[in-house]
C-alpha positions in Angstrom: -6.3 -40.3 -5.7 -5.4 -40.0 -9.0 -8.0 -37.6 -11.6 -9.7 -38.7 -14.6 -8.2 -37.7 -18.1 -10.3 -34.6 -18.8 -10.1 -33.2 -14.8 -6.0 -34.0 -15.5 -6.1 -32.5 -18.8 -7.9 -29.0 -17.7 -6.1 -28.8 -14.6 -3.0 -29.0 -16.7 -3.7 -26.3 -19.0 -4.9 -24.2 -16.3 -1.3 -24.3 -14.9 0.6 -24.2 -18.1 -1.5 -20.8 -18.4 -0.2 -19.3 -15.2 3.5 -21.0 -15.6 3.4 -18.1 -18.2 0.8 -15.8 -18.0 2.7 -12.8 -20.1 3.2 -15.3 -22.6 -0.7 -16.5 -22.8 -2.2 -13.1 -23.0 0.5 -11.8 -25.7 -0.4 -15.1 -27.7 -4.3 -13.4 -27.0 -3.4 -10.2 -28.2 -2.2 -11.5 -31.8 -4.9 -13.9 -32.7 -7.3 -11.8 -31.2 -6.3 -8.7 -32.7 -7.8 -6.9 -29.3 -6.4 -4.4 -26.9 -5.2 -5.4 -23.8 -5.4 -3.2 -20.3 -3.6 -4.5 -17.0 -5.2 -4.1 -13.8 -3.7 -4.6 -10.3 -4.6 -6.3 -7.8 -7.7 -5.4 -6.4 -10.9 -4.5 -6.8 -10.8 -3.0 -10.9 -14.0 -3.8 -12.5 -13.0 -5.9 -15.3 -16.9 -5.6 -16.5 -15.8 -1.9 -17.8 -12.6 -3.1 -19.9 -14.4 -6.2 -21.5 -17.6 -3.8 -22.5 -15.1 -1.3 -24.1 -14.3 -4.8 -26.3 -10.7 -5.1 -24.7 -9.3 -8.1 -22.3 -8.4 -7.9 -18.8 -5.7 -9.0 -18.1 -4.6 -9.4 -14.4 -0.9 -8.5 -13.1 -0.2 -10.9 -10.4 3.6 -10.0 -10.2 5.8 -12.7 -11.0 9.4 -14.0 -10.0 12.2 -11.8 -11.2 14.8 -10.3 -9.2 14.6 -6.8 -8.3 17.2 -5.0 -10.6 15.2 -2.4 -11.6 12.3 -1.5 -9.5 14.4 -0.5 -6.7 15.7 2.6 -8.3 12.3 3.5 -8.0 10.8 2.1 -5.1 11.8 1.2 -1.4 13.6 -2.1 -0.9 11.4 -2.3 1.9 8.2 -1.8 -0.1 5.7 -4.7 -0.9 7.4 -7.3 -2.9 4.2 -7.7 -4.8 4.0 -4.2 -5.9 7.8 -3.7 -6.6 7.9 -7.1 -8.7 4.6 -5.9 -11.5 7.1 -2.5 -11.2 10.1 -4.9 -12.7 7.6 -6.5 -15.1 6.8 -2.7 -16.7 10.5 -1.4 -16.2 11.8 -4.5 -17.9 9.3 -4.0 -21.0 7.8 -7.4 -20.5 4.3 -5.7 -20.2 5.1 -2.8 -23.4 2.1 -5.1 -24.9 -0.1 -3.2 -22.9 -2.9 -0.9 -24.4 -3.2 0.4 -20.6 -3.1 0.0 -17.3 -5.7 0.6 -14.2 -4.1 1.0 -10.8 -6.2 1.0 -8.0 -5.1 2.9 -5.0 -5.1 0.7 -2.0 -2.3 1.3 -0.3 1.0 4.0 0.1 3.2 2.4 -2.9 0.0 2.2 -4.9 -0.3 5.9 -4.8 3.0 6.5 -5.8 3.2 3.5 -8.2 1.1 5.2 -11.1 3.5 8.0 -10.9 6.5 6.3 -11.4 5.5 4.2 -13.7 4.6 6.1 -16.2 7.4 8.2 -16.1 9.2 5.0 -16.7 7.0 2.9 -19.3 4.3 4.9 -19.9 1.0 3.4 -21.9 -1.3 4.9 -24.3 -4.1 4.4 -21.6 -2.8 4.3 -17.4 -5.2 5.4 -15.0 -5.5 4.9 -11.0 -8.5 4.1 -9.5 -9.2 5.9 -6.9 -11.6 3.7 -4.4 -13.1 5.8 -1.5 -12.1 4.3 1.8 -14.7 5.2 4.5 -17.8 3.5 2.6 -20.0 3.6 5.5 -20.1 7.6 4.5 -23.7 8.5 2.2 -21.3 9.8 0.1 -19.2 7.4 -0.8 -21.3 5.4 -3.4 -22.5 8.4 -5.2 -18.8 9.3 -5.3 -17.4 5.8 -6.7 -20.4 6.1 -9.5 -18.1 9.3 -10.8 -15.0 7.3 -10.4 -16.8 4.4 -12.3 -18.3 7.0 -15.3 -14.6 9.0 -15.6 -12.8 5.5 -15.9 -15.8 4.1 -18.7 -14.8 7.6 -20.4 -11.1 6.7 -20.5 -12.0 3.2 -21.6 -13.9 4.4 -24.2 -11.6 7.0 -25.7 -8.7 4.3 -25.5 -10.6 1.5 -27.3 -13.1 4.1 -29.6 -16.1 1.7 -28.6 -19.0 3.4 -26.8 -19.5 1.4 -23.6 -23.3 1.5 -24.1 -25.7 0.0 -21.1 -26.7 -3.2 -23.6 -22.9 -4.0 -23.7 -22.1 -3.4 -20.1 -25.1 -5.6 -18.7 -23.5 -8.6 -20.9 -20.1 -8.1 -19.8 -21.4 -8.3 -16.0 -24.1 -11.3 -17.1 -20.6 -13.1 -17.9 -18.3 -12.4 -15.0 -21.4 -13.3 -12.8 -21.5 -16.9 -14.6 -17.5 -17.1 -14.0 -17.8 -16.0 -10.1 -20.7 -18.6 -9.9 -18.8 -21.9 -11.9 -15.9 -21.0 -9.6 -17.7 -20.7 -6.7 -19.5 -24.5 -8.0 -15.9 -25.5 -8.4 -15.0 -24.2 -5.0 -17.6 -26.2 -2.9 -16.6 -29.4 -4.6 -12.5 -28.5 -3.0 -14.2 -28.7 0.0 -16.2 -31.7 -0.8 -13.5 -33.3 -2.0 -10.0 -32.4 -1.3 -8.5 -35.1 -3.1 -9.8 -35.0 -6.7 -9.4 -31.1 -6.4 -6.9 -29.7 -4.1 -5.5 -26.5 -3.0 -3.4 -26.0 -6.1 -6.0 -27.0 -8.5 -8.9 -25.1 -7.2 -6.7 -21.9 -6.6 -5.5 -21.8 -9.7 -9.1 -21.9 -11.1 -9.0 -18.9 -9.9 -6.2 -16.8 -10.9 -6.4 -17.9 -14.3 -9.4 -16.4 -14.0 -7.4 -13.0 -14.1 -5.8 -13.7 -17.0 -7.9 -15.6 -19.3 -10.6 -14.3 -21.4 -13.8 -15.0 -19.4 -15.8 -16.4 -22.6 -13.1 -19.3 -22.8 -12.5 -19.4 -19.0 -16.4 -20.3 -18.8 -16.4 -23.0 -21.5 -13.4 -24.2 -19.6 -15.1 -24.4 -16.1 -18.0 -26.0 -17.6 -16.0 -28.6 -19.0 -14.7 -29.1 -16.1 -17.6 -29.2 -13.9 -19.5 -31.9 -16.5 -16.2 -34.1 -16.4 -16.1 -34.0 -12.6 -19.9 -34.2 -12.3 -19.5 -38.0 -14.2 -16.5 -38.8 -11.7 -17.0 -40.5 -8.3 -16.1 -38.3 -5.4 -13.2 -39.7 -2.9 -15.9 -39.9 -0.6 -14.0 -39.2 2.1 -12.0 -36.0 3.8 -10.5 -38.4 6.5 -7.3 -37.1 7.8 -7.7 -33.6 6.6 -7.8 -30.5 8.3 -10.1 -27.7 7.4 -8.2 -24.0 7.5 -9.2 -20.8 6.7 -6.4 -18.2 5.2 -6.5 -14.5 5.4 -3.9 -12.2 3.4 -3.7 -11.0 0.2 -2.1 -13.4 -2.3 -1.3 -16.5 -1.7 2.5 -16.6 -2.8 4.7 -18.0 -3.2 2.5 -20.6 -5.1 4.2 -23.4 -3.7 2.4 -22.8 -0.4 -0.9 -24.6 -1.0 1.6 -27.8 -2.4 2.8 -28.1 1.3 -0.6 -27.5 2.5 -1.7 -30.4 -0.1 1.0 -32.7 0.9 0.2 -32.0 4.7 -3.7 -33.1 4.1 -4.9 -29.4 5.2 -8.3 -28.4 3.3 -8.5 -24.4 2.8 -12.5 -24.0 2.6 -12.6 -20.4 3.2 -9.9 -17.2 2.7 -10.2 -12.9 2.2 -7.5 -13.2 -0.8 -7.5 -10.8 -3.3 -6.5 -14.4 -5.6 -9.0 -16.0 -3.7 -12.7 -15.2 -2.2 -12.3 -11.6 -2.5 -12.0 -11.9 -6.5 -15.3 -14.6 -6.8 -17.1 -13.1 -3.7 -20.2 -11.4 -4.4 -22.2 -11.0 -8.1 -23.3 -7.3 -9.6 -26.8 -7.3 -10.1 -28.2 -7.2 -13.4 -31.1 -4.9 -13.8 -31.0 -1.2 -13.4 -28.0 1.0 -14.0 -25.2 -1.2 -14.6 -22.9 1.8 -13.5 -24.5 1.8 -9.8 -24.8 -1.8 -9.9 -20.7 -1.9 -10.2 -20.4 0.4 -7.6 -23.0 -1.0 -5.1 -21.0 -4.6 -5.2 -17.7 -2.5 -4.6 -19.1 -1.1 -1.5 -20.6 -4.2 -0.3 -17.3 -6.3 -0.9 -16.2 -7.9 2.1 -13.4 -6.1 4.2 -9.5 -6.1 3.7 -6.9 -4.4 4.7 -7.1 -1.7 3.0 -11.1 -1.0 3.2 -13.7 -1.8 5.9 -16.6 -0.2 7.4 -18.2 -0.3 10.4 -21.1 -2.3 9.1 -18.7 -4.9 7.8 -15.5 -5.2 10.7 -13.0 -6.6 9.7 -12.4 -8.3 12.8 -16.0 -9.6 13.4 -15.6 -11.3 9.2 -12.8 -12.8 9.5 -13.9 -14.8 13.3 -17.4 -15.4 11.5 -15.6 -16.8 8.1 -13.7 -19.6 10.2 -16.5 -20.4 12.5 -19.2 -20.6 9.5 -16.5 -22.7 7.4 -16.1 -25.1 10.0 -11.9 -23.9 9.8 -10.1 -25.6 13.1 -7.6 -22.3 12.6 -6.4 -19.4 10.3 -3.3 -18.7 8.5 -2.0 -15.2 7.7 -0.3 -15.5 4.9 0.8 -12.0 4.8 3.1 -10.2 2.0 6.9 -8.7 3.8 6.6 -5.0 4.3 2.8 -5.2 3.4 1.7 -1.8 5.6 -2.2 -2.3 5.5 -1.6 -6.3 6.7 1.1 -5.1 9.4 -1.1 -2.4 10.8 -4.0 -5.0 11.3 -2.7 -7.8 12.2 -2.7 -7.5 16.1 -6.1 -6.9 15.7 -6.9 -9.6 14.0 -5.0 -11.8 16.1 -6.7 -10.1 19.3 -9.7 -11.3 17.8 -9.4 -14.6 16.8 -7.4 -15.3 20.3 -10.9 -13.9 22.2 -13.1 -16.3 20.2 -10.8 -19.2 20.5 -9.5 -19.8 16.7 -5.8 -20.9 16.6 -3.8 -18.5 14.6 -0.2 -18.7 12.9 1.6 -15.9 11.0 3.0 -16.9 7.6 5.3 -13.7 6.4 6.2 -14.2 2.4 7.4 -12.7 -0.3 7.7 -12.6 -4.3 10.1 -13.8 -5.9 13.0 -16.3 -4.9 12.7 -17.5 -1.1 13.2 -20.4 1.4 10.3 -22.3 1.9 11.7 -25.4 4.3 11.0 -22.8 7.1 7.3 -22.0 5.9 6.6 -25.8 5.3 8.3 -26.4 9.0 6.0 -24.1 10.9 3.2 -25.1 9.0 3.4 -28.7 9.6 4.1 -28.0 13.2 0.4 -25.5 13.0 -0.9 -28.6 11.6 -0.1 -30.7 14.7 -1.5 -28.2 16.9 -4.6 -28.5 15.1 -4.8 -31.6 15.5 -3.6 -33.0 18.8 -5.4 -29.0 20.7 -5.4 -25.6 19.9 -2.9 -23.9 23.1 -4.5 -22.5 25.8 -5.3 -19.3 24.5 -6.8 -20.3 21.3 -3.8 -19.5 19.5 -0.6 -21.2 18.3 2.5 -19.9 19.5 4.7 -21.0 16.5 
């Protein structure tokens, strides 16, 4: 069903932002007159850059061929990582007032390193997230992490990040996590007037654009949808859950558009993961950072034993009401790799029909991807197999 003018029009500029997202923030940069400091995906608390008066401004990779990065890194190392490598080596991101890498995974570590023996920036820092939260220590520990990264803001932008500033900055990603979440609910509501694409994208350009005009944008949105009848109707669709960290290439949630599934629930780092959760607002904004990074829910690359992985990711698709889950899972991605059998294991015991989507950035086939997923599709709707899980 076809969109009103002002859902069409802010759903269009929403793309046009992220058909060229380098573009967008260097246009930022100039009118602004602001500093800019990357981040990579996941987990870097945007609140501390945007209280040191700079913009985030998240690197999502993008589609280039490889004819640089892989001097430096693996051919057989994460396509995502290796492709915001060929960004930097290609001076593409020389804009850049810094950079914050968070250490998440093997290449990550080594990532920092090399890249700033490449293309260094005035400001590049790794962020060093402990690993076994369940540990006393571990919170008090991130606090330091948290406190020597607002030092390194601070020096690089000479603006004290004081506790006034820093309570606004997370008052205002809070609002954006909640419009999006708003946003997300009506997807689910109502598939057709907001799809995958559309309500996906919300969020990713939520990485790149400044959150002050993101917000105006969202609540633009939300009026203009608010005043438009709902389809009324998710007949024929099927509800999914994903799991993974990006979901790329982006032309996966088209085919899952143009076969009528509905996503209503995901762990993505460009999905849930990135809205999931607010910092609360009173006491020590520094602890209050910290406390929402240790409370995220589980990924790959970070879990605990009061949040399993295993046990989220069953309870996400039986609370969303998902017939099945698709791992949508980055080539070569080590973290995803090592838990996937679990994950499977699990969702097999509990019933939930699983399929294994394995992708990478940059140029790829798709006809395969959209074959299997049409044929997951069918299973979903004509049975799960046996076993709970689809054996496509």
């Amino acid at each position: 069903m076809p969109v009103n003018g002002d859902v069409g029009r802010i759903l269009q500029l929403i793309e046009k932002t992220l058909e060229d997202p380098i573009g967008y923030i260097r246009r930022q940069k100039s009118e602004r007159r602001v500093k800019i400091v990357g981040w990579l995906l996941t987990d870097v608390p945007e609140e501390l850059i945007h209280a040191a008066g700079a913009l985030p401004f998240g690197i999502t990779g993008g589609s280039e061929s490889f004819s640089q990065a892989d001097a430096h890194l693996q051919s057989w190392a994460c396509s995502l990582a290796r492709s915001c490598l060929e960004l930097g080596l290609q001076g593409k991101l020389s804009f850049l007032d810094g950079l914050i890498i968070p250490h998440t995974c093997d290449t990550t570590r080594n990532l920092g390193g090399i890249w700033k023996h490449a293309r260094p920036l005035p400001l590049m820092e790794s962020y060093l997230i402990p690993r076994q939260v369940d540990r006393p220590s571990a919170k008090s520990y991130l606090t330091g992490e948290l406190g020597r990264l607002k030092a390194k803001l601070e020096q690089c932008t000479r603006t004290g990040i004081t506790v006034k500033r820093l309570h606004d900055s997370i008052a205002l990603y809070n609002r954006n996590r909640t419009l999006i979440r708003k946003l997300f609910r009506r997807h689910v509501d109502d598939p057709e007037t907001l799809n995958n694409r559309a309500v996906y994208n919300i969020i990713k350009s939520s990485m790149i654009m400044p959150k002050e005009d993101h917000n105006n944008l969202l609540r633009e949105l939300d009026a203009a949808l608010g005043i438009y009848k709902k389809a009324g109707t998710t007949k024929g669709y099927i509800k999914i859950a994903l799991s993974g960290k990006v979901w790329e290439p982006r032309e996966i949630m088209n085919m899952l558009d143009g076969i009528k599934a509905v996503v209503v629930a995901d762990d993505l780092a460009t999905g849930h993961r990135y809205i999931n959760g607010d910092v609360r607002e009173s006491g020590d904004p520094i602890e209050a950072l910290a406390h929402r990074q240790i409370t995220r829910m589980p990924f790959a690359c970070y879990g605990s034993a009061q949040f399993e992985r295993r046990r989220f990711l069953t309870d996400m698709v039986r609370e969303s009401g998902a017939a099945g889950l698709v791992f949508i899972h980055l080539k070569f991605c080590e973290p995803e790799n090592f838990d996937y059998p679990d994950m499977k294991s699990a969702c097999q015991s509990t019933g939930i029909p699983t399929i294994k989507i394995e992708t990478e950035m940059g140029n790829m086939s798709l006809g395969q991807i959209e074959t299997r997923l049409q044929a997951f599709l069918e299973v979903l709707r004509g049975g799960a197999d046996n076993d709970g899980t689809a054996s496509l």
